[in-house]
Gaussian input, Z-matrix of N, CA and C with variables (Angstrom, degrees):
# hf/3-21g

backbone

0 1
 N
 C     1     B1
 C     2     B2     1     A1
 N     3     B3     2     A2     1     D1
 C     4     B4     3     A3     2     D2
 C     5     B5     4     A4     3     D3
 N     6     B6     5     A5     4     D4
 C     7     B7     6     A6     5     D5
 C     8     B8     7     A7     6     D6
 N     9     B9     8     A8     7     D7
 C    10    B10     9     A9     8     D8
 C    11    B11    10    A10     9     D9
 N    12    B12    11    A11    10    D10
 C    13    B13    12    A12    11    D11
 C    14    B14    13    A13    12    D12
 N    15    B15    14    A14    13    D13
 C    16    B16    15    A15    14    D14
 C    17    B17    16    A16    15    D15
 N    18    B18    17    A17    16    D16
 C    19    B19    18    A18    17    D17
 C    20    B20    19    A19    18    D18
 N    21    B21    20    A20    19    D19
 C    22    B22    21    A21    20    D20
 C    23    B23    22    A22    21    D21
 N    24    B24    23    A23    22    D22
 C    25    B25    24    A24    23    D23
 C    26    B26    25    A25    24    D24
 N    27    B27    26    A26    25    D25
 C    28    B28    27    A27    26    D26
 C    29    B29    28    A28    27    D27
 N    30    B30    29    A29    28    D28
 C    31    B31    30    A30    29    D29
 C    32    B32    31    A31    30    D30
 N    33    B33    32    A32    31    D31
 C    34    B34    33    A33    32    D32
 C    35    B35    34    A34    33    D33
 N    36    B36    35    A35    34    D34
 C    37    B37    36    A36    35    D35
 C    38    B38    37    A37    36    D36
 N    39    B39    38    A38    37    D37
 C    40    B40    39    A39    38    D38
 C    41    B41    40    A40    39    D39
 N    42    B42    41    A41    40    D40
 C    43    B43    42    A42    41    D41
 C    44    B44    43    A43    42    D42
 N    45    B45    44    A44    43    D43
 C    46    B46    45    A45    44    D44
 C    47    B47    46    A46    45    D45
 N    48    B48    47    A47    46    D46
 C    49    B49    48    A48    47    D47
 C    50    B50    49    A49    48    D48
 N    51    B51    50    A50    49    D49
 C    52    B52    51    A51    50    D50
 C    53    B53    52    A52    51    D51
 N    54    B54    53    A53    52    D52
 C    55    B55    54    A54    53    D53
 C    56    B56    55    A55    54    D54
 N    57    B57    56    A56    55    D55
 C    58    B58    57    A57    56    D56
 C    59    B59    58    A58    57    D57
 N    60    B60    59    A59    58    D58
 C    61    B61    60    A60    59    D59
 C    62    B62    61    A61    60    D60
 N    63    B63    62    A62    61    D61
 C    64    B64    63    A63    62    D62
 C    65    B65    64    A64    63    D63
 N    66    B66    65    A65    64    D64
 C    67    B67    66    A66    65    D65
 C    68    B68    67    A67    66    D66
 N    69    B69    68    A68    67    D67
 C    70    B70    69    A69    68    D68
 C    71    B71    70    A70    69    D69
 N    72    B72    71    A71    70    D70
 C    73    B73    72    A72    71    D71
 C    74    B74    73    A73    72    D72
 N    75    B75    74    A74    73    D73
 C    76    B76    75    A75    74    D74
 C    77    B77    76    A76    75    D75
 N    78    B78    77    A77    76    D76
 C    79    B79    78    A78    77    D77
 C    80    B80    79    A79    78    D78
 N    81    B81    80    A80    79    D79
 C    82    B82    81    A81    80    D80
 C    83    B83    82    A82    81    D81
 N    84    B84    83    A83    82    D82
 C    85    B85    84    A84    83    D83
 C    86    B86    85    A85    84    D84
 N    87    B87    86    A86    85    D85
 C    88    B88    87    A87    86    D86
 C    89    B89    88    A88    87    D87
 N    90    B90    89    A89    88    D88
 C    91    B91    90    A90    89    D89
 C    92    B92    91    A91    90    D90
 N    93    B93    92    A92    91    D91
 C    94    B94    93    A93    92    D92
 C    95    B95    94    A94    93    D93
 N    96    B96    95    A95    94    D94
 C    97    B97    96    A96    95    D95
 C    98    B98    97    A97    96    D96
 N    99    B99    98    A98    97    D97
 C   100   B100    99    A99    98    D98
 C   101   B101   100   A100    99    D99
 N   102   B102   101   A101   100   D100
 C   103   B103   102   A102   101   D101
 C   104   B104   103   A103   102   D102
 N   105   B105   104   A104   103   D103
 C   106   B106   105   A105   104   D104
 C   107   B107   106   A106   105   D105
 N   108   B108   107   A107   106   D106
 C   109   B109   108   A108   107   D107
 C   110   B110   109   A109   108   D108
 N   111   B111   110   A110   109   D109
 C   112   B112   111   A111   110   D110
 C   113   B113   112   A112   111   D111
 N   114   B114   113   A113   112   D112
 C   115   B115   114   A114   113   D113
 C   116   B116   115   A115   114   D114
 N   117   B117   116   A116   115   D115
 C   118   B118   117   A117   116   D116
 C   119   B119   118   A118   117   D117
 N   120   B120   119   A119   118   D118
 C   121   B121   120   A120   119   D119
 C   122   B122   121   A121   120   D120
 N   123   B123   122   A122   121   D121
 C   124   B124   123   A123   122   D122
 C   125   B125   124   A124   123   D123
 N   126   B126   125   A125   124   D124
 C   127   B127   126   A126   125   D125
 C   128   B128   127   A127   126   D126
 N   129   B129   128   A128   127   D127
 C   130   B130   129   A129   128   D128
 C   131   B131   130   A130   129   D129
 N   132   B132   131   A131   130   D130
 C   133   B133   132   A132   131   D131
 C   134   B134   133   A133   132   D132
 N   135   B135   134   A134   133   D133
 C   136   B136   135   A135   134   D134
 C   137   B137   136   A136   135   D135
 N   138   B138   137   A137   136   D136
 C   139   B139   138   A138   137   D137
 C   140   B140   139   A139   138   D138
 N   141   B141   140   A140   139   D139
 C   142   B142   141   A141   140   D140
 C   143   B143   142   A142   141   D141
 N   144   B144   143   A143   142   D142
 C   145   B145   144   A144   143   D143
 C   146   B146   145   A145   144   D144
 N   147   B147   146   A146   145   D145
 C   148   B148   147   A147   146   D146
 C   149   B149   148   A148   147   D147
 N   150   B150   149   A149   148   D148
 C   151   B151   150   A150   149   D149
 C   152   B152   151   A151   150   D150
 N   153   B153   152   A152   151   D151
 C   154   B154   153   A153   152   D152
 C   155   B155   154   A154   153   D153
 N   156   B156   155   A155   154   D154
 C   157   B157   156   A156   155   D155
 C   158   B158   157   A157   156   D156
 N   159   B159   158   A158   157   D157
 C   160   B160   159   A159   158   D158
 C   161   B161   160   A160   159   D159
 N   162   B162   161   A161   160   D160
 C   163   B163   162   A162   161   D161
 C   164   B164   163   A163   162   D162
 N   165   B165   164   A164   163   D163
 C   166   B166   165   A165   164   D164
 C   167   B167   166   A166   165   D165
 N   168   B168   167   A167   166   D166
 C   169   B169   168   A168   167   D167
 C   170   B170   169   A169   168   D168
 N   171   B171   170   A170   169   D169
 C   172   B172   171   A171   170   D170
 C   173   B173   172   A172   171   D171
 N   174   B174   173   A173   172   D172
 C   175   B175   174   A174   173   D173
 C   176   B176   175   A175   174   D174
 N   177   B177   176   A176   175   D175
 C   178   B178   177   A177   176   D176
 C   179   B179   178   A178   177   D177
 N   180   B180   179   A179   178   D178
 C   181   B181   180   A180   179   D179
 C   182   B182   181   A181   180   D180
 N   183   B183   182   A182   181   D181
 C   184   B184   183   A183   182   D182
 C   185   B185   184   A184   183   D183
 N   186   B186   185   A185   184   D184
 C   187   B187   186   A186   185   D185
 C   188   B188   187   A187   186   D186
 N   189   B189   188   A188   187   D187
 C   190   B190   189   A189   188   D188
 C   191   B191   190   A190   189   D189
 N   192   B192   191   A191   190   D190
 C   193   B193   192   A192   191   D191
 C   194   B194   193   A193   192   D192
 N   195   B195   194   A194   193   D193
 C   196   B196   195   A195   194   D194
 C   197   B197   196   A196   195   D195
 N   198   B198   197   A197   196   D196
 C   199   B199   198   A198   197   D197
 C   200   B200   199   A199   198   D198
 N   201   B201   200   A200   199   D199
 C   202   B202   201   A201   200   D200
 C   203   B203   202   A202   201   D201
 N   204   B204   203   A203   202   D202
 C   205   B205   204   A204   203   D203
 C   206   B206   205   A205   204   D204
 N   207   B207   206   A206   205   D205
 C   208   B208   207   A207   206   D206
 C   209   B209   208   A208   207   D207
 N   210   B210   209   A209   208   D208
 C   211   B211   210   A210   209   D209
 C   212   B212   211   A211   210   D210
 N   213   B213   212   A212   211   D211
 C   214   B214   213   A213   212   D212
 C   215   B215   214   A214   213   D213
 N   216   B216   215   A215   214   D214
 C   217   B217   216   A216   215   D215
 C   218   B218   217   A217   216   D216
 N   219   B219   218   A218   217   D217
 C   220   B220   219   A219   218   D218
 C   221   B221   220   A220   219   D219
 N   222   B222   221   A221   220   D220
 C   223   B223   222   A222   221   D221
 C   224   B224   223   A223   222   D222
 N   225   B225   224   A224   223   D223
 C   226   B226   225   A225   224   D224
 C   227   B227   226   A226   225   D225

   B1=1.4494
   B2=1.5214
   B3=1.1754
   B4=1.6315
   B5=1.7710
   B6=1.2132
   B7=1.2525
   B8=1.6683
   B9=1.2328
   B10=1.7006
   B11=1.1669
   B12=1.0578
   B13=1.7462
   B14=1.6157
   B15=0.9642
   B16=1.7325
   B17=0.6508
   B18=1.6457
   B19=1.5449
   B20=1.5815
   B21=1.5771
   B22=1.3269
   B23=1.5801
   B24=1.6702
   B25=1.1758
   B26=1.4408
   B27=0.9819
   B28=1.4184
   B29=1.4385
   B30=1.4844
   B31=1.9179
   B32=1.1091
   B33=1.9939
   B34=1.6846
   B35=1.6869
   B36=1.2798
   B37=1.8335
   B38=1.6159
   B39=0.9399
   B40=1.3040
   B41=2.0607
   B42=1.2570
   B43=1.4320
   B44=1.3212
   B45=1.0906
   B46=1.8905
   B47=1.7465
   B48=1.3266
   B49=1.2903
   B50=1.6784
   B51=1.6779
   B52=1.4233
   B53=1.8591
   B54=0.8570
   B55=1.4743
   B56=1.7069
   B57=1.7317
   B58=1.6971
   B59=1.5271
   B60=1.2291
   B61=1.1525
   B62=1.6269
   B63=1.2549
   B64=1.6742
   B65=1.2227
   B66=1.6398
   B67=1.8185
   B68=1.8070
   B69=1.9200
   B70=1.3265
   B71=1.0024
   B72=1.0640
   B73=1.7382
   B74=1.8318
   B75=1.4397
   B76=1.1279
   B77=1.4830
   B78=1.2189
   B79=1.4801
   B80=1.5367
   B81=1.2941
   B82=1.7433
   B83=1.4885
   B84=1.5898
   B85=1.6054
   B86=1.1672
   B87=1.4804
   B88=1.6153
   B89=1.4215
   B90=1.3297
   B91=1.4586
   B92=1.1832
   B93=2.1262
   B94=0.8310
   B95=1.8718
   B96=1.4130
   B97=1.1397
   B98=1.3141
   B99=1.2093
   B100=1.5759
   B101=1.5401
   B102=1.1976
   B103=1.4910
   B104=1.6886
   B105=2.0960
   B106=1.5666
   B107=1.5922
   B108=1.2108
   B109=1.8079
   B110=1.2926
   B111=1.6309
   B112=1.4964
   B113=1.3787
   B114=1.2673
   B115=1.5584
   B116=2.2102
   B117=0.6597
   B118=1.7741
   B119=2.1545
   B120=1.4779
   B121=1.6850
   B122=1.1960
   B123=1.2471
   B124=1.4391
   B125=1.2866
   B126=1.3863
   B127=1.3410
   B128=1.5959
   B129=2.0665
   B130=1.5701
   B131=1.1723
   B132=1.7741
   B133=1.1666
   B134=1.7544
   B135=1.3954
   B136=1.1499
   B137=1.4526
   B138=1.5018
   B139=1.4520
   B140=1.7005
   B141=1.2834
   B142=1.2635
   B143=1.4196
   B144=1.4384
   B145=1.4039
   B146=1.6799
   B147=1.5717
   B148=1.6013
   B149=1.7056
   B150=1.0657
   B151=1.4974
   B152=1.5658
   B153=1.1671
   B154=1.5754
   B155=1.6695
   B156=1.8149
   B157=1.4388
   B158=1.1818
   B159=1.1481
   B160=1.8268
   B161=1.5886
   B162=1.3723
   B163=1.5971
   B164=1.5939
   B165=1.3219
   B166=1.7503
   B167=1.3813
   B168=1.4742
   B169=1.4314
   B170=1.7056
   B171=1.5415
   B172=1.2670
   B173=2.0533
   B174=1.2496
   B175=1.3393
   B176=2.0222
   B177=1.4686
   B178=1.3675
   B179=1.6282
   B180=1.3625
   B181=1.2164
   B182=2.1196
   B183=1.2418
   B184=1.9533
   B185=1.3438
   B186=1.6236
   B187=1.9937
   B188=1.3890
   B189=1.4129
   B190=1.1477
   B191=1.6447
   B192=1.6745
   B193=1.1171
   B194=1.3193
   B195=0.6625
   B196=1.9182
   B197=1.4953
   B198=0.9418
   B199=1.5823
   B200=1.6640
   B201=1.5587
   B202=1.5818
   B203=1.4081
   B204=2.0457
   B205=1.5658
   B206=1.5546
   B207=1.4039
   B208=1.6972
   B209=1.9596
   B210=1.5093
   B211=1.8432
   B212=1.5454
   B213=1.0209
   B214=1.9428
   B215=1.5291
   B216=1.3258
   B217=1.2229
   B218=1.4212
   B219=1.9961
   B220=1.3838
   B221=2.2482
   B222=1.3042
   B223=1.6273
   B224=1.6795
   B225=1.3177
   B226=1.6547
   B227=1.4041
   A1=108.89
   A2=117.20
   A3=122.39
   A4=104.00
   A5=113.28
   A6=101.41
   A7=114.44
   A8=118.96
   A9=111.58
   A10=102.19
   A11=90.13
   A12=121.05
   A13=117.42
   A14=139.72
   A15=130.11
   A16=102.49
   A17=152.35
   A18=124.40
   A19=107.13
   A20=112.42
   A21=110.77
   A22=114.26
   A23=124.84
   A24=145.83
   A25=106.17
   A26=116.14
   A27=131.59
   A28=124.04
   A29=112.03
   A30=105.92
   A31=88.01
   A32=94.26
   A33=103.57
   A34=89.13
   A35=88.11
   A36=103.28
   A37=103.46
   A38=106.12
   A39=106.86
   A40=113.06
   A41=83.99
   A42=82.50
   A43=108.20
   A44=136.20
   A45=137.90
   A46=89.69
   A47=121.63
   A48=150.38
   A49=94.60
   A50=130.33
   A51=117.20
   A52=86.46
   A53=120.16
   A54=108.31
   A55=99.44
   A56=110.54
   A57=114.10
   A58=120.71
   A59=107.75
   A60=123.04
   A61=120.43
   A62=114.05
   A63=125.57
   A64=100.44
   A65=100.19
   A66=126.00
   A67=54.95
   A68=101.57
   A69=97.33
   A70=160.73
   A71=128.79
   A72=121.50
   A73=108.80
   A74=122.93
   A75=124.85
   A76=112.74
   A77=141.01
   A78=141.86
   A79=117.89
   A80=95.93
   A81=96.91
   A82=116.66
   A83=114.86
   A84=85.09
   A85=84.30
   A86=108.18
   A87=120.62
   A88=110.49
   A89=122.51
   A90=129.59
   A91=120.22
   A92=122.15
   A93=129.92
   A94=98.88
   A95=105.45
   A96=113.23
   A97=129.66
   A98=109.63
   A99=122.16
   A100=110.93
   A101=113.20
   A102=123.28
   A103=94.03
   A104=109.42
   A105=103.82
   A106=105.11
   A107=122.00
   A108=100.52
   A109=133.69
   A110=107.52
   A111=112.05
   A112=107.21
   A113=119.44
   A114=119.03
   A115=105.36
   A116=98.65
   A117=98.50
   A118=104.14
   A119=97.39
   A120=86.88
   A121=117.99
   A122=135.13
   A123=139.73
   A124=113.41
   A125=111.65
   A126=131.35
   A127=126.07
   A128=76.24
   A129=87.72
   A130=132.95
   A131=117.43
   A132=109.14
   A133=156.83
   A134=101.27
   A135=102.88
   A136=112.80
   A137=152.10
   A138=150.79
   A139=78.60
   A140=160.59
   A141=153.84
   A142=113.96
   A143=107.32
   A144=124.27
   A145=116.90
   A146=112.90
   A147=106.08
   A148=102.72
   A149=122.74
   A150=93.57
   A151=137.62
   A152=128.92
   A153=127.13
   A154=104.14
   A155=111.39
   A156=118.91
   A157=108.08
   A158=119.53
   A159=131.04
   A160=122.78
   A161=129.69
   A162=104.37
   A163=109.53
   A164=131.27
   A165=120.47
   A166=93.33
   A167=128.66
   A168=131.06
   A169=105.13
   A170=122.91
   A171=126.08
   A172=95.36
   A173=123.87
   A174=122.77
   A175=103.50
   A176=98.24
   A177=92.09
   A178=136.26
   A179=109.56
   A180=143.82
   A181=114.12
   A182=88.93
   A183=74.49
   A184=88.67
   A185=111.02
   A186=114.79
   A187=99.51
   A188=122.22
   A189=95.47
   A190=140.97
   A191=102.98
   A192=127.21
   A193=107.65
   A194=134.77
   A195=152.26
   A196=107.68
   A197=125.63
   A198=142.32
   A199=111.36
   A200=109.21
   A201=116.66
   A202=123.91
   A203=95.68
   A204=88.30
   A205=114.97
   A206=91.63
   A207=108.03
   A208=95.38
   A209=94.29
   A210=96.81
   A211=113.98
   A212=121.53
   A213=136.82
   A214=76.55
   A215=111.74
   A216=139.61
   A217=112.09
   A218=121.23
   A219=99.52
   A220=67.43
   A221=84.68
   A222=107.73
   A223=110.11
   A224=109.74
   A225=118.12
   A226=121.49
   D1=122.22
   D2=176.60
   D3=-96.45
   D4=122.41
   D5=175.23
   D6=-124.93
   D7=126.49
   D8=-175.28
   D9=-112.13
   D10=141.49
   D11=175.08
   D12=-79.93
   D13=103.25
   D14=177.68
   D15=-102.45
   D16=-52.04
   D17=152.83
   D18=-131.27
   D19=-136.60
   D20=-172.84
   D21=-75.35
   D22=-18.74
   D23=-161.05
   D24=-103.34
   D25=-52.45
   D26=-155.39
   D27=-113.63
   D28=117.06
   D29=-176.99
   D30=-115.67
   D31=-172.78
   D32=146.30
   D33=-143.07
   D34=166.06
   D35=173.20
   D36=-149.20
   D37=157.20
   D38=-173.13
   D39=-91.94
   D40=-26.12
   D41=173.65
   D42=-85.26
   D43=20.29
   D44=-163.26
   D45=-134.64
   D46=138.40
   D47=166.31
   D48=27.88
   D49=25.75
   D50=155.09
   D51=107.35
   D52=-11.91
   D53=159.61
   D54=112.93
   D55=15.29
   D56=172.63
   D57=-104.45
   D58=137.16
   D59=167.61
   D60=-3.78
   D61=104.65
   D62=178.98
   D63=-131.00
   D64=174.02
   D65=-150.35
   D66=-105.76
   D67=147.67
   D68=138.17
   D69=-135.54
   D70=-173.63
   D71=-145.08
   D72=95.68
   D73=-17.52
   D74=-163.90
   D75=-122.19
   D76=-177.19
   D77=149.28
   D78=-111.88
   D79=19.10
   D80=158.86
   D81=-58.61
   D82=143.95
   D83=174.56
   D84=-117.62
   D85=179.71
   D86=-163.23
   D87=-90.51
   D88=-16.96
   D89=173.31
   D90=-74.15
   D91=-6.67
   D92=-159.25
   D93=-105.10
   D94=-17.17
   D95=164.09
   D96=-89.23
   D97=-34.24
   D98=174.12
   D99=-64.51
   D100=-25.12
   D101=-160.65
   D102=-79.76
   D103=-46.50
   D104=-174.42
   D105=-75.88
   D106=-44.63
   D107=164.02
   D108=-27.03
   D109=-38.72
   D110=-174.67
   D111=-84.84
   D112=-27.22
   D113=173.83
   D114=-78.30
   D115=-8.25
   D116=162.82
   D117=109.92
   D118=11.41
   D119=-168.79
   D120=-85.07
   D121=136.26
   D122=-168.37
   D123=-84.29
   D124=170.80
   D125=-156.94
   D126=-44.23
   D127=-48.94
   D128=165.93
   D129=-73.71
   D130=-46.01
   D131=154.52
   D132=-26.99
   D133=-34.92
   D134=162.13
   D135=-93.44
   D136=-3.19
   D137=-177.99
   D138=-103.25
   D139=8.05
   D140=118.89
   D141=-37.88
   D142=-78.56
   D143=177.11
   D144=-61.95
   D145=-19.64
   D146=162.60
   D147=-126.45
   D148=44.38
   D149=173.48
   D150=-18.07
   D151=-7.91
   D152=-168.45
   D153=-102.67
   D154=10.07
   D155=-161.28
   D156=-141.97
   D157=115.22
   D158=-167.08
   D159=-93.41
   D160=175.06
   D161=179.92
   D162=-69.77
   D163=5.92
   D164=-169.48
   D165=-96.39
   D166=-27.42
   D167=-178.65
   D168=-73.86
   D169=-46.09
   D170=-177.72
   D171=-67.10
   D172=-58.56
   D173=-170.91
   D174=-47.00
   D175=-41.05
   D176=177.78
   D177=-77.03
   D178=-17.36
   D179=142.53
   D180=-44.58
   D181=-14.26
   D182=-176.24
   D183=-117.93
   D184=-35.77
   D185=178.53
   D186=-42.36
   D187=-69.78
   D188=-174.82
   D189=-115.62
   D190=55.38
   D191=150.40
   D192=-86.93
   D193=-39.77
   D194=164.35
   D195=-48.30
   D196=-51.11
   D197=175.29
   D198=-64.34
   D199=-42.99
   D200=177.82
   D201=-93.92
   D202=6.26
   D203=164.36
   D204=-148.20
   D205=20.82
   D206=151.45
   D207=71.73
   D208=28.51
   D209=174.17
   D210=-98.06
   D211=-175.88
   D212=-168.26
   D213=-85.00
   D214=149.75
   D215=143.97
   D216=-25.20
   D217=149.28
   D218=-166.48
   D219=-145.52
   D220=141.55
   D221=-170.15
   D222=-108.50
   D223=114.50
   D224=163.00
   D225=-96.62

């Protein structure tokens, strides 16, 4: 099992959800959050829809969307 670390929140493993980006400890994947930001849902809303994921997991979730597309920092 190879498991990477991207930061304190966020791995991937390949044996976990196909080898994409998850909260960890969880099988949330991180695109699944990024995706309800882009549809307009707030903070709370999604720690509704994931309780097991706090705002440092959502903030880390945009770090490195930010990181994979070479944009400015994005602030919650």
């Amino acid at each position: 099992m190879i498991l990477r670390k991207t930061d304190k929140y966020i791995v991937t493993d390949p044996e976990i959800c196909h080898g994409k980006p998850t909260f960890k400890g969880t099988r949330i994947m991180v695109y699944l959050v990024l995706e309800m930001l882009g549809a307009g849902a707030s903070i709370r809303e999604i720690q509704k829809a994931y309780p097991s994921i706090n705002r440092n997991h959502i903030k880390s979730a945009l770090d490195l969307a930010v990181r994979l597309t070479g944009k400015s920092r994005v602030r919650i």
